[in-house]
Backbone bond lengths (Angstrom), bond angles and torsions (degrees), N, CA, C in turn:
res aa  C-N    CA-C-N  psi(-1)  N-CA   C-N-CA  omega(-1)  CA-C   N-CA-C  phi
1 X - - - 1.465 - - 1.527 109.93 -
2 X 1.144 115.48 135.99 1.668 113.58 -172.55 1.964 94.59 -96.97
3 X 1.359 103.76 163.90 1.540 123.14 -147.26 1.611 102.70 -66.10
4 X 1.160 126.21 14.26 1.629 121.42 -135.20 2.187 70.21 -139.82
5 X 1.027 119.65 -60.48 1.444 114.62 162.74 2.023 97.87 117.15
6 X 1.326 111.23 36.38 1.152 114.48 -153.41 1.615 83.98 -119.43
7 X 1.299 128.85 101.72 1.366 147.93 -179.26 1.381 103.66 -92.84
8 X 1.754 106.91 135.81 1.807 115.63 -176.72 1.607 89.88 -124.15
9 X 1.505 97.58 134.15 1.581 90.47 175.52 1.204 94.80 -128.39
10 X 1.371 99.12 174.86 1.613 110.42 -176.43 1.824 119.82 -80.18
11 X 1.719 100.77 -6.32 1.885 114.61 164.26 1.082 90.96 -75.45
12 X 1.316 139.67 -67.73 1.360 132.33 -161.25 1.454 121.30 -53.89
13 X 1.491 107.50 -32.13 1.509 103.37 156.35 1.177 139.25 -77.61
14 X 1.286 112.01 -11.95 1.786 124.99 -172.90 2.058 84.44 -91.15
15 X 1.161 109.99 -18.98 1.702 96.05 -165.92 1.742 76.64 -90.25
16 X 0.793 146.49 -108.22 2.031 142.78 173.04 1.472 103.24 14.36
17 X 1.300 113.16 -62.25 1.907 109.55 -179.82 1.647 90.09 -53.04
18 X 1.589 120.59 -82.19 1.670 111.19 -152.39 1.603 102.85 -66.78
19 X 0.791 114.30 0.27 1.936 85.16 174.45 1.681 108.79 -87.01
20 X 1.392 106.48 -32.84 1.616 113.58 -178.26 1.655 88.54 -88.39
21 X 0.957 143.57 55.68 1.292 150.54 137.96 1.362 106.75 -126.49
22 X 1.542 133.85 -53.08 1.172 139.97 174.93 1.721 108.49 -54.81
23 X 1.423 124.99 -30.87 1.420 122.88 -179.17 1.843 97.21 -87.99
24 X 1.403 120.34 -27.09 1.570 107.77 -169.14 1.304 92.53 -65.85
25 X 1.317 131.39 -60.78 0.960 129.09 175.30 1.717 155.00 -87.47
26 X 1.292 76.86 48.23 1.750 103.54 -174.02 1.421 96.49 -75.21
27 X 1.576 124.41 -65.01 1.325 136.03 -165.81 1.811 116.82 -50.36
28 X 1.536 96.01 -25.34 1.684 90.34 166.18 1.592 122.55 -89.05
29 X 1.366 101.49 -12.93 1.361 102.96 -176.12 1.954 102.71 -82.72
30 X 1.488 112.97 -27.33 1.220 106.31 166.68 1.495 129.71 -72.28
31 X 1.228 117.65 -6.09 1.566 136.65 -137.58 1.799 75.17 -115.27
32 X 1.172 106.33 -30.75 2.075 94.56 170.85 1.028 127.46 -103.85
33 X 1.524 94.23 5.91 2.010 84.53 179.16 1.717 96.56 -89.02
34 X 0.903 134.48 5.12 1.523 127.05 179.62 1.616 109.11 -86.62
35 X 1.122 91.02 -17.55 2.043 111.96 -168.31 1.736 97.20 -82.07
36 X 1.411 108.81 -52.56 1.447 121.96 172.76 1.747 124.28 -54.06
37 X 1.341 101.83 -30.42 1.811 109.00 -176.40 1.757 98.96 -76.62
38 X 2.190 105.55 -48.96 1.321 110.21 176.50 1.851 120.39 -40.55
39 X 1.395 105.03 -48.09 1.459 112.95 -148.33 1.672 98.31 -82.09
40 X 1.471 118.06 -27.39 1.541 138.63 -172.51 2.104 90.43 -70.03
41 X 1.714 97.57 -64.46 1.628 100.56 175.02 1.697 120.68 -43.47
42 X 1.389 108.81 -47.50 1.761 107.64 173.15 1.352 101.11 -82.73
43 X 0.932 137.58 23.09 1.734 128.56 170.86 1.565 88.29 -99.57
44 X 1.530 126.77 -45.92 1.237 130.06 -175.12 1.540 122.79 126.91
45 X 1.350 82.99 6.05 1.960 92.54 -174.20 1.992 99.73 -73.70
46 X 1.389 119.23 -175.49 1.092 126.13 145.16 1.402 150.36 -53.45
47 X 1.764 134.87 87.16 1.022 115.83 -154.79 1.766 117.38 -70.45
48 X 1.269 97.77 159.14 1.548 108.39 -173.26 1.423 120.49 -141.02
49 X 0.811 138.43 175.32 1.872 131.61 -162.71 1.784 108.32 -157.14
50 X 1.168 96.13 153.17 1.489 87.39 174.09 2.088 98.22 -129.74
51 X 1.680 82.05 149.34 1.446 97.02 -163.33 1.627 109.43 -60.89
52 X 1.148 117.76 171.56 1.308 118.42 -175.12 1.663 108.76 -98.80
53 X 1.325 131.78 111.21 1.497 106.35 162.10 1.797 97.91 -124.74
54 X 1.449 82.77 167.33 1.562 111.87 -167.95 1.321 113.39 -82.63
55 X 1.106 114.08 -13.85 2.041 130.85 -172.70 1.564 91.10 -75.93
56 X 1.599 121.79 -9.70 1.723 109.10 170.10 1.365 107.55 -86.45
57 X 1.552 131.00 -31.98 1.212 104.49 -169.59 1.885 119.22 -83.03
58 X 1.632 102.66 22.00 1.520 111.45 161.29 1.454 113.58 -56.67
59 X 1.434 108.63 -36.41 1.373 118.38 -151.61 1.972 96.55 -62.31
60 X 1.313 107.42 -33.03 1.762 113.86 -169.32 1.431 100.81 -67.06
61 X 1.484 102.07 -45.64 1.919 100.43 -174.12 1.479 118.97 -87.99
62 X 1.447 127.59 -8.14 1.213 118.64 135.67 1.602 148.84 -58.82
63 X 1.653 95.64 -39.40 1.472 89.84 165.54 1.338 105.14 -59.55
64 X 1.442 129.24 -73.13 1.262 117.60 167.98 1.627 127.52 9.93
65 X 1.171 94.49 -76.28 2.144 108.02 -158.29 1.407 76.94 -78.17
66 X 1.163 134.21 -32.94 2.109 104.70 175.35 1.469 113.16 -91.68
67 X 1.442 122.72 -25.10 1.555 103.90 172.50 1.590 108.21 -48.47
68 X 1.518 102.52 -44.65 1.485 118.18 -164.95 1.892 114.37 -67.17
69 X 1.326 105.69 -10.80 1.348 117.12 157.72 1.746 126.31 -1.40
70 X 1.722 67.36 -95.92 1.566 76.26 -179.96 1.824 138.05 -96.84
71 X 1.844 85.12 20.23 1.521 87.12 156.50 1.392 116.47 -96.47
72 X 1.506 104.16 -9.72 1.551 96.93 -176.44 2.014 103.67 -82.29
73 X 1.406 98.31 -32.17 1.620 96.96 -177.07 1.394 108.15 -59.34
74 X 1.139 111.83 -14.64 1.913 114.38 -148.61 1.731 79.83 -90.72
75 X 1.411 121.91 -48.31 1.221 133.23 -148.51 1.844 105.68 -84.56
76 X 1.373 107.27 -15.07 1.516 117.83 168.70 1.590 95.35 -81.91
77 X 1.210 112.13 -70.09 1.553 108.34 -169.25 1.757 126.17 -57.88
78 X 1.506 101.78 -26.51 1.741 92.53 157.86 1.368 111.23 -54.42
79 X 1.600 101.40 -80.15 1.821 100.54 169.37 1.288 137.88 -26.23
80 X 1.401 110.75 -29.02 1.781 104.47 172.86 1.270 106.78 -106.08
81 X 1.237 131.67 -1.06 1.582 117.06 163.72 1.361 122.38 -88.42
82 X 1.030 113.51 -29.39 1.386 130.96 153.42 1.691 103.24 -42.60
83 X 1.393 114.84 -68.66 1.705 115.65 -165.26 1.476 82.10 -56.28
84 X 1.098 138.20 -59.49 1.629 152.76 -136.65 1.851 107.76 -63.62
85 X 1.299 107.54 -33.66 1.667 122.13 172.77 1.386 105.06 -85.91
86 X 1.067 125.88 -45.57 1.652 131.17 167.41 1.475 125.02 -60.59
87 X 1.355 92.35 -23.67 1.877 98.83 173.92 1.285 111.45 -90.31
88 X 1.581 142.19 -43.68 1.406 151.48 96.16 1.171 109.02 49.52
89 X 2.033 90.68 -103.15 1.923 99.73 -175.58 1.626 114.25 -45.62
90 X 1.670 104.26 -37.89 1.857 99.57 -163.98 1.342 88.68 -75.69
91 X 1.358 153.59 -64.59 1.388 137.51 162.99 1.487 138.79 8.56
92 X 1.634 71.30 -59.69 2.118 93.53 172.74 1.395 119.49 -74.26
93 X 1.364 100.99 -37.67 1.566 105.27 -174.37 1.317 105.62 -88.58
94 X 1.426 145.80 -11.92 1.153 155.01 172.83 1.930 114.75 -51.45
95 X 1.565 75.52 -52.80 1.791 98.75 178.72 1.475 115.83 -75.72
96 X 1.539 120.56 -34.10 1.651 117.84 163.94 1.529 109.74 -59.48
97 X 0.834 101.46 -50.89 1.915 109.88 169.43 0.980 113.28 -24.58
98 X 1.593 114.40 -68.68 1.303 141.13 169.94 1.265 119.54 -40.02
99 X 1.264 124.62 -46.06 1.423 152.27 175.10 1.181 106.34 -47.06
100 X 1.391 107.97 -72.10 1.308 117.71 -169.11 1.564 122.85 -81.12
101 X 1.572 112.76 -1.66 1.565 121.10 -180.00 1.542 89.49 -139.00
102 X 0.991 114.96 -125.74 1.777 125.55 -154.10 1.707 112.28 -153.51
103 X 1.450 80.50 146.90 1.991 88.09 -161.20 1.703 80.51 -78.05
104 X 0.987 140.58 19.00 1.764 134.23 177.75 1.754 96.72 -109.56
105 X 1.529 101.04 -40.90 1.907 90.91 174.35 1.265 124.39 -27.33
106 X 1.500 119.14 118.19 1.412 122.88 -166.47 1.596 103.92 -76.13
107 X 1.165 124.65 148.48 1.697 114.43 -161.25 1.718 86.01 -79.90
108 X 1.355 131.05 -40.25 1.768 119.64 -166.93 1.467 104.08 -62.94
109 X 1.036 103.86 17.70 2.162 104.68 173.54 1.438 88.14 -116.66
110 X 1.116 152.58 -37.22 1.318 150.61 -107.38 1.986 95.84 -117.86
111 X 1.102 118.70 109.39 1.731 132.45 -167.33 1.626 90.87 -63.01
112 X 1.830 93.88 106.48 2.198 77.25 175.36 1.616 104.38 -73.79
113 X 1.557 138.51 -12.54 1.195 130.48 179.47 2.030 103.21 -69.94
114 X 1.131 112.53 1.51 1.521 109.75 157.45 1.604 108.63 -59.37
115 X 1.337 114.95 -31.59 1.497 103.40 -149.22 1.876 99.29 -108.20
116 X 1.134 113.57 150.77 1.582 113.96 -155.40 1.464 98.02 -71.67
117 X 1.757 116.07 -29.40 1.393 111.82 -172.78 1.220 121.76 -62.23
118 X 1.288 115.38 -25.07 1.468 134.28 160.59 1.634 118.76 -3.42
119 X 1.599 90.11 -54.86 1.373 113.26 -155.20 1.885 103.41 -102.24
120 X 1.262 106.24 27.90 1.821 90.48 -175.42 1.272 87.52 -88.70
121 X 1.226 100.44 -174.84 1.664 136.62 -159.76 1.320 111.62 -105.88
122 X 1.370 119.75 -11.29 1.495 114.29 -176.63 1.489 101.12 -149.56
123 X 1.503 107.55 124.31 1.749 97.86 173.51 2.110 106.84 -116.98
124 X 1.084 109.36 151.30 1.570 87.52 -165.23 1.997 102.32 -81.71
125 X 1.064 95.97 12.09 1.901 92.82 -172.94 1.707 98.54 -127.16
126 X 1.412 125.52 -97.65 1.422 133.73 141.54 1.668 116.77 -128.37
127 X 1.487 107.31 170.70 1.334 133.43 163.77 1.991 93.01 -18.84
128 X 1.364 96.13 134.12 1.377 114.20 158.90 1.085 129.59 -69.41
129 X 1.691 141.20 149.92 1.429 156.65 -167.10 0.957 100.73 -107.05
130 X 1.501 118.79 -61.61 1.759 115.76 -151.98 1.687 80.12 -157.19
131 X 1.540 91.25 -177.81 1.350 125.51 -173.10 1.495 110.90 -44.08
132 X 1.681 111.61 -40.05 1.094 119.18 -138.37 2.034 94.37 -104.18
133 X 0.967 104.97 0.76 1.542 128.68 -172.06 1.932 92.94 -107.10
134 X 1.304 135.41 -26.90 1.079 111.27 -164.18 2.144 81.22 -106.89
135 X 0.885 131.76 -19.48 1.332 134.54 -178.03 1.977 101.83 -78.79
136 X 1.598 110.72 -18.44 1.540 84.15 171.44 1.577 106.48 -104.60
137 X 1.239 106.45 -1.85 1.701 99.30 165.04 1.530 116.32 -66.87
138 X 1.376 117.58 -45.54 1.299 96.50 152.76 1.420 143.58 -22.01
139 X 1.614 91.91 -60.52 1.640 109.89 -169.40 1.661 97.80 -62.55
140 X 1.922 112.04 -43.86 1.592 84.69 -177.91 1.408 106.94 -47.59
141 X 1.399 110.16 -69.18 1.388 119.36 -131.37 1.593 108.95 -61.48
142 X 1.879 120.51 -14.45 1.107 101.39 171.08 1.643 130.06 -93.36
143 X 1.730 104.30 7.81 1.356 143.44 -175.60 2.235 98.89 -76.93
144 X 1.306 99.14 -23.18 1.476 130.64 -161.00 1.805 89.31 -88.03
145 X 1.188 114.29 -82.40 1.447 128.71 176.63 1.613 104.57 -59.35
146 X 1.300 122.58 -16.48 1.638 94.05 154.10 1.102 128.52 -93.88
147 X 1.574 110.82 -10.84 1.371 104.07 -173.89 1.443 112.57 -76.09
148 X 1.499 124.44 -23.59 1.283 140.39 178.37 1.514 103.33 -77.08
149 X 1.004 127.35 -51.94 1.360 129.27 139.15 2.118 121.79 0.99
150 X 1.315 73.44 -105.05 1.585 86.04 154.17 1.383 138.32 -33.78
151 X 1.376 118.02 -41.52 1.810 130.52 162.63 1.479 101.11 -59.59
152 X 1.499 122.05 -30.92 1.374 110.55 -172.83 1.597 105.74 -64.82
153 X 1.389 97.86 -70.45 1.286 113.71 178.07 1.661 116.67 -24.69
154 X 1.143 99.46 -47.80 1.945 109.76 176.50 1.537 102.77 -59.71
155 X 0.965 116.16 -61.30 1.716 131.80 -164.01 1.733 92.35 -59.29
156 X 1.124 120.61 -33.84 1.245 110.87 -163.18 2.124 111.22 -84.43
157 X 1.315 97.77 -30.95 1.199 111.44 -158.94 1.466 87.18 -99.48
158 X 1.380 138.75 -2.19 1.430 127.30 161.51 1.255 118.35 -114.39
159 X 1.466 94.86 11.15 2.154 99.56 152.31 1.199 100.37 -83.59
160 X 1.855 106.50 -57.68 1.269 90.27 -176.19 1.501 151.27 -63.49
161 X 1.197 107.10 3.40 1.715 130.63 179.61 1.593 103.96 -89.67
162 X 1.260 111.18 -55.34 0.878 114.96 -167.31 1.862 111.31 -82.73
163 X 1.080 104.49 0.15 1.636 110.29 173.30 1.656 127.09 -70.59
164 X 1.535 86.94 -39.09 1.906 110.66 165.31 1.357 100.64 -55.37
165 X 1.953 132.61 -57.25 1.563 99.72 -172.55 0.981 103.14 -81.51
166 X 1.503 138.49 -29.31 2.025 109.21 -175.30 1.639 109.39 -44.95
167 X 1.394 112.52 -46.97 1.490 112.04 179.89 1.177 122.98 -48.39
168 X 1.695 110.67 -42.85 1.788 107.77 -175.32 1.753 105.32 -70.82
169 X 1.281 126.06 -23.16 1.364 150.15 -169.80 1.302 99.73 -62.19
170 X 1.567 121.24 -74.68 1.333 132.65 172.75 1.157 112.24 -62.47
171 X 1.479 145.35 -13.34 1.259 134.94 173.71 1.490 110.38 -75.41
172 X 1.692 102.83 -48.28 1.389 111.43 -157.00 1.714 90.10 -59.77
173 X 1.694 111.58 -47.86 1.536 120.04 -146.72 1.732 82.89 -50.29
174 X 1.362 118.20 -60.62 2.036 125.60 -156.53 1.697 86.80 -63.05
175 X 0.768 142.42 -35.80 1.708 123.95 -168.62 1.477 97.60 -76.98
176 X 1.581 118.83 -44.37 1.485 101.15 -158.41 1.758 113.33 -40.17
177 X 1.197 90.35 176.20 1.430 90.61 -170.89 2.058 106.71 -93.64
178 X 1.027 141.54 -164.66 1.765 127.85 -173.72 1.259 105.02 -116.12
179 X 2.072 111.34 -29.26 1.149 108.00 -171.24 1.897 100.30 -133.13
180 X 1.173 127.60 -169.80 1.181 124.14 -168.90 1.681 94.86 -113.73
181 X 1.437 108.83 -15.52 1.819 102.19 177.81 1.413 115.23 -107.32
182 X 1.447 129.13 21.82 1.301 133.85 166.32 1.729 108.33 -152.40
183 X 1.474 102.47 148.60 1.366 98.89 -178.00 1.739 113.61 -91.66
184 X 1.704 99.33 8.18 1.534 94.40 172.32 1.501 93.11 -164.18
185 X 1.149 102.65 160.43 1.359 149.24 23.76 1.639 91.99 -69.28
186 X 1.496 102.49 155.94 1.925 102.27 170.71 1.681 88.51 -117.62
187 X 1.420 109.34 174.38 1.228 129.95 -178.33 1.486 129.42 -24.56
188 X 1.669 96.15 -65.09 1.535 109.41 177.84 2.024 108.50 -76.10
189 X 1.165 119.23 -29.31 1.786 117.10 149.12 1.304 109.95 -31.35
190 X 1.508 97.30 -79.14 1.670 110.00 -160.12 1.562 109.85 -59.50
191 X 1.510 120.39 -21.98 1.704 115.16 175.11 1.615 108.11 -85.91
192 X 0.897 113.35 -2.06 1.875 127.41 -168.39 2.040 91.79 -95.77
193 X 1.003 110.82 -32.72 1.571 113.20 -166.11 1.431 101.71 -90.15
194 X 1.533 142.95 22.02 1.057 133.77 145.10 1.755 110.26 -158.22
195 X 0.787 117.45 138.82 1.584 134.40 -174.48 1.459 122.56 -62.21
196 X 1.345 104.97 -36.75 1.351 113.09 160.43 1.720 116.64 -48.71
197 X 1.456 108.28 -46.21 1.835 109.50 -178.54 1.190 116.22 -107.68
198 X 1.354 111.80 17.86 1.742 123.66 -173.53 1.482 78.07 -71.36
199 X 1.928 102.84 125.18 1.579 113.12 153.66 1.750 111.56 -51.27
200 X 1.617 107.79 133.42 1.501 103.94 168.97 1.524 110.30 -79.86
201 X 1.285 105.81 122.91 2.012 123.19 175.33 1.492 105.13 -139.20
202 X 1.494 115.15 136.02 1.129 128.36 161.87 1.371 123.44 -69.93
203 X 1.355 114.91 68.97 1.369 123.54 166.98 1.375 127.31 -145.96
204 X 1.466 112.29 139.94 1.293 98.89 -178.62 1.652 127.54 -87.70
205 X 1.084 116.04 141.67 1.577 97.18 -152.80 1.668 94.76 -99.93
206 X 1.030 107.28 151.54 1.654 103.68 178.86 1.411 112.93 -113.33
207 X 1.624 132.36 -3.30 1.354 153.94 149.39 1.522 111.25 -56.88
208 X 1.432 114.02 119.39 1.418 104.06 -168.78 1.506 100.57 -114.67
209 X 1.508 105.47 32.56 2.056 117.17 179.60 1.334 102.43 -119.33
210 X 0.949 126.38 172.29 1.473 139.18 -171.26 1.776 93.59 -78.48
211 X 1.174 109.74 -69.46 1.075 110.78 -151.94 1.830 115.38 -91.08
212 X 1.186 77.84 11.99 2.217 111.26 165.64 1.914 95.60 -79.59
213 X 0.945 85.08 -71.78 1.827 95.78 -175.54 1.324 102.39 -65.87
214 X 1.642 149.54 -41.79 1.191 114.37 145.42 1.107 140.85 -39.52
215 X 1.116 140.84 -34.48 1.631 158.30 149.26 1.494 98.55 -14.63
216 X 1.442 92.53 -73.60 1.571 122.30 -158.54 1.330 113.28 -38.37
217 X 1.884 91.59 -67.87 1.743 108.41 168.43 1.671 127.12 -33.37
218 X 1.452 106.29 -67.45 1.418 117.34 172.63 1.243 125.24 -57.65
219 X 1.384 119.99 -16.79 1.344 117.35 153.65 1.376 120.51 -98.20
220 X 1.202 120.12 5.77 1.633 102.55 153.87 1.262 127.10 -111.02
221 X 1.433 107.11 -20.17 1.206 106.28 137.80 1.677 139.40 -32.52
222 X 1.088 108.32 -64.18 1.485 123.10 147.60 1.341 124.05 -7.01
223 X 1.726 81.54 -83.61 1.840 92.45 -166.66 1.880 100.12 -55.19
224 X 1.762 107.50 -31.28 1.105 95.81 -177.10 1.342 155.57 -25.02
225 X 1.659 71.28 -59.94 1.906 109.64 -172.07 1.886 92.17 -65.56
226 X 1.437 126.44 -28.54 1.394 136.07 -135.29 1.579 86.75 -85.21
227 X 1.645 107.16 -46.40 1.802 130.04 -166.01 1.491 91.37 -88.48
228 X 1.438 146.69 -21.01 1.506 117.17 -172.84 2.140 92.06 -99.33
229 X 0.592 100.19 -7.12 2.379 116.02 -165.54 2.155 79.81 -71.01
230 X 1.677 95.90 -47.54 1.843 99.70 -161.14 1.404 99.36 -69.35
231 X 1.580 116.15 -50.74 1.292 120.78 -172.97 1.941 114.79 -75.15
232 X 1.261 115.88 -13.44 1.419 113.95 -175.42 1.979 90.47 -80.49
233 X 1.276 111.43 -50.19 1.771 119.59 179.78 1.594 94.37 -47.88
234 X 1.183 116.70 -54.18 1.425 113.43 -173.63 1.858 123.79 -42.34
235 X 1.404 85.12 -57.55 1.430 111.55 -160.63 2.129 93.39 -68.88
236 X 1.269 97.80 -40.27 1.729 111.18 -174.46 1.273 102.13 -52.53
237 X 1.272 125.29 -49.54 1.959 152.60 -174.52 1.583 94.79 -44.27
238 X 2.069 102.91 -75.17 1.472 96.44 175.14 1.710 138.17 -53.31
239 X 1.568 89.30 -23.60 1.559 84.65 -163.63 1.831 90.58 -90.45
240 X 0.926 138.57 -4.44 1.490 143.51 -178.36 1.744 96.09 -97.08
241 X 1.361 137.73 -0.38 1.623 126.07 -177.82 1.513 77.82 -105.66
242 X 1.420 105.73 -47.38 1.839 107.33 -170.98 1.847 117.56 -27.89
243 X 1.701 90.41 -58.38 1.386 108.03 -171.55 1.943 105.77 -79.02
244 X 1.190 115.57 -16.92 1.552 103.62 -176.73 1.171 90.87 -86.33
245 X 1.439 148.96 -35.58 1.651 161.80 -168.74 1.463 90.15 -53.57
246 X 1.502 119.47 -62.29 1.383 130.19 -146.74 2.105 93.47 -78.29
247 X 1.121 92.56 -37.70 1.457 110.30 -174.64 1.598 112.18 -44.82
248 X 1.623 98.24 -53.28 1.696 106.61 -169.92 1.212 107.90 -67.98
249 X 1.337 113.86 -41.76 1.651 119.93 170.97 1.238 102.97 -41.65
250 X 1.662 131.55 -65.57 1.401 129.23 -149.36 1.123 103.27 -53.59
251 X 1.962 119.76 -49.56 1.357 134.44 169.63 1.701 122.70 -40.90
252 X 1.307 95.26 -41.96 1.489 97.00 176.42 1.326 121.93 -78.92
253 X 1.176 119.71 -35.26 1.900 130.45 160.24 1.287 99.82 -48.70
254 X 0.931 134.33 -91.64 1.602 143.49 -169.13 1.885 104.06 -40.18
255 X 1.182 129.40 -29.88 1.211 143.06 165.97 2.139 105.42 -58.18
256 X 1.732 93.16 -56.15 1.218 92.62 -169.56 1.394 107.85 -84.80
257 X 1.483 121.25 9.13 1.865 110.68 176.33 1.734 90.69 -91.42
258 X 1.585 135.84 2.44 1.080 84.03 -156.74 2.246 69.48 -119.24
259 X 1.147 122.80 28.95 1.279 129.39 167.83 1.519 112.18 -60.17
260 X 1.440 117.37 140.39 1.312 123.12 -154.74 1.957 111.52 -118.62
261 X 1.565 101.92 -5.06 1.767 119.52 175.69 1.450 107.41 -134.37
262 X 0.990 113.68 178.32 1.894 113.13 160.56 1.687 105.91 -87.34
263 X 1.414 120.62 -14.64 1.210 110.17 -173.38 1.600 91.23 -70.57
264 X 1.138 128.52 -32.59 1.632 123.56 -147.05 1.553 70.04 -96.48
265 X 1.086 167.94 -26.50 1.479 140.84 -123.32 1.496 76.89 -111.61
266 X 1.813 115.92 -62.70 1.279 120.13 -177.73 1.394 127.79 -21.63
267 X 1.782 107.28 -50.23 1.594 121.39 -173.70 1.720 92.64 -60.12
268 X 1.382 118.98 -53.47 1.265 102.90 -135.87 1.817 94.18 -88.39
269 X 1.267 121.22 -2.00 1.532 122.55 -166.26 1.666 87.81 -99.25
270 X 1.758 127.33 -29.66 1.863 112.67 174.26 1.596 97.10 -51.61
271 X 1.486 114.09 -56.82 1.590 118.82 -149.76 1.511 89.64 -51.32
272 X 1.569 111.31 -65.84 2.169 117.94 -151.96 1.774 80.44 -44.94
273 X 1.344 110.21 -54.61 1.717 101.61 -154.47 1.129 131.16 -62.85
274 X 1.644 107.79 -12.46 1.651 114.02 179.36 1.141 98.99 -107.37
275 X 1.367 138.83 -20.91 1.720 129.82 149.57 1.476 134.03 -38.33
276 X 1.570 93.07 -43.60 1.720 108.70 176.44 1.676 93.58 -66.76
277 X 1.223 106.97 -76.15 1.806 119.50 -161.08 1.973 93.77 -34.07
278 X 0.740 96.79 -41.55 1.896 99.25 -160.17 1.649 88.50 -59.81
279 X 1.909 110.80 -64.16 1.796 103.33 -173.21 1.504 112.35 -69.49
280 X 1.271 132.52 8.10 1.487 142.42 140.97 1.490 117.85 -48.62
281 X 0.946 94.57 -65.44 1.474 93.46 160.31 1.557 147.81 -27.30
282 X 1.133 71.56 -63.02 1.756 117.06 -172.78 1.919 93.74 -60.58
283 X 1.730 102.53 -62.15 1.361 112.10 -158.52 1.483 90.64 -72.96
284 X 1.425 133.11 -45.81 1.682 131.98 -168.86 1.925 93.29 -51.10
285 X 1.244 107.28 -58.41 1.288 89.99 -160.42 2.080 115.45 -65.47
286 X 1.499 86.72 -22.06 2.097 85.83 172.23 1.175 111.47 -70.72
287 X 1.299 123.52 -14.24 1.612 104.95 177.89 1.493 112.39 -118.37
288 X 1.758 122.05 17.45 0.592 105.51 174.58 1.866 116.61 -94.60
289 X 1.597 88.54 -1.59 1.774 107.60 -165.53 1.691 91.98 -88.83
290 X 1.194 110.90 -26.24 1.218 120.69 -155.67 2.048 100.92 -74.61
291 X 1.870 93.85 -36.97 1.507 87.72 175.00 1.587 127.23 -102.05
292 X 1.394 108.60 26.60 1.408 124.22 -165.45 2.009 98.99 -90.77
């Protein structure tokens, strides 16, 4: 369990696999209820229709923003381990500095070509001056990893909003009724009564009636929506400690550009560095559930 107490299990992933199976394939299960009103109309019953709403075509851009999951987690955690060795070495070398002069050495005396970061290859503004120029590249770049950060957090909390209407959507669609002169068979009945429009779900049904295995469906469906609502709050929790983690750092960089010794630079570069290492953690273990 990582220190934060945020446990990934392997249910929680089988409930993440079937819902982005249950949303890929929402659109065929709608694509037969039109077949069901037809076949009810040439039987001779009353034809009837079901209204159109737009809260279904969530279902396409959610699978989406969760297939896309765990390239985006994968794509935070290259990026911050990377910052995470670079925050480290300048850490380390901060303190030989120190070593070798005085935790009172004012950093505007202090040679920033001492420090290895000196020398990267990409700065997000220009080339550094002094000390105090290679300490706000930091601050961008971890200003960078929250903002990506942050998109998670969005993406996550507008599945989850938007997960409540696909559900009322698919409920209403399986209750409607097939014909306008009986209140049953209803929808999810009438797709259960031939094999050809039986929605595809991974379950085994233990009802050997049509409208047994409708039962069946809509309640696991159900519980579904009930287990991905716990795990989307879940997943929102981590990726919201992620971004306050990443946050204190930003605070603490911007704290340490405006440090006036290496002793003060030192204090404030232990805190950013054991803040990062901790949401390292945190992020190694989300993407590692994420590729299991």
């Amino acid at each position: 369990m990582n220190k934060f107490g945020y446990d990934f299990t392997s249910e929680q992933r089988r409930v993440l696999d079937r819902y982005i199976n249950f949303l890929s394939t929402l659109h065929l299960v709608f694509e037969k209820i039109p077949v069901v009103f037809e076949r009810r109309r040439m039987a001779g019953h009353q034809a009837t229709a079901l209204v159109a709403d737009s809260r279904l075509n969530n279902a396409y851009f959610n699978v989406q923003s969760l297939l896309t999951l765990g390239m985006r987690v994968n794509e935070i955690k290259v990026l911050s381990s990377a910052h995470d060795k670079e925050l480290k070495l300048f850490r380390q070398e901060a303190l030989e500095i120190t070593a070798r002069t005085s935790r009172r050495e004012p950093l505007a005396e202090v040679d920033y070509r001492l420090f290895s970061f000196s020398r990267s290859e990409r700065w997000t503004l220009s080339p550094p001056k002094c000390v105090e120029d290679l300490i706000h590249e930091f601050y961008l770049r971890s200003i960078s990893i929250r903002s990506a950060i942050r998109q998670m957090v969005f993406k996550l909390s507008e599945v989850n909003q938007e997960s409540f209407g696909v559900n009322a959507v698919f409920r209403r669609a399986m209750d409607h009724r097939s014909c306008q002169c009986h209140d049953q068979p209803t929808v999810v009945q009438a797709l259960f009564q031939e094999a050809s429009i039986t929605p595809p779900w991974d379950l085994d049904y233990l009802s050997k009636d049509a409208s047994g295995r409708a039962a069946e469906y809509k309640a696991d469906i159900g519980s579904l929506f009930n287990a991905f609502s716990n795990l989307n709050s879940h997943l929102g929790l981590v990726a919201q400690t992620l971004y306050q983690g990443v946050d204190n750092v930003v605070l603490e960089l911007q704290r340490a550009s405006y440090a006036q010794s290496l002793g003060e630079l030192n204090i404030r570069l232990n805190t950013a560095n054991r803040t990062f290492e901790e949401g390292m953690i945190l992020l190694d273990d989300f993407d590692r559930w994420l590729r299991t």
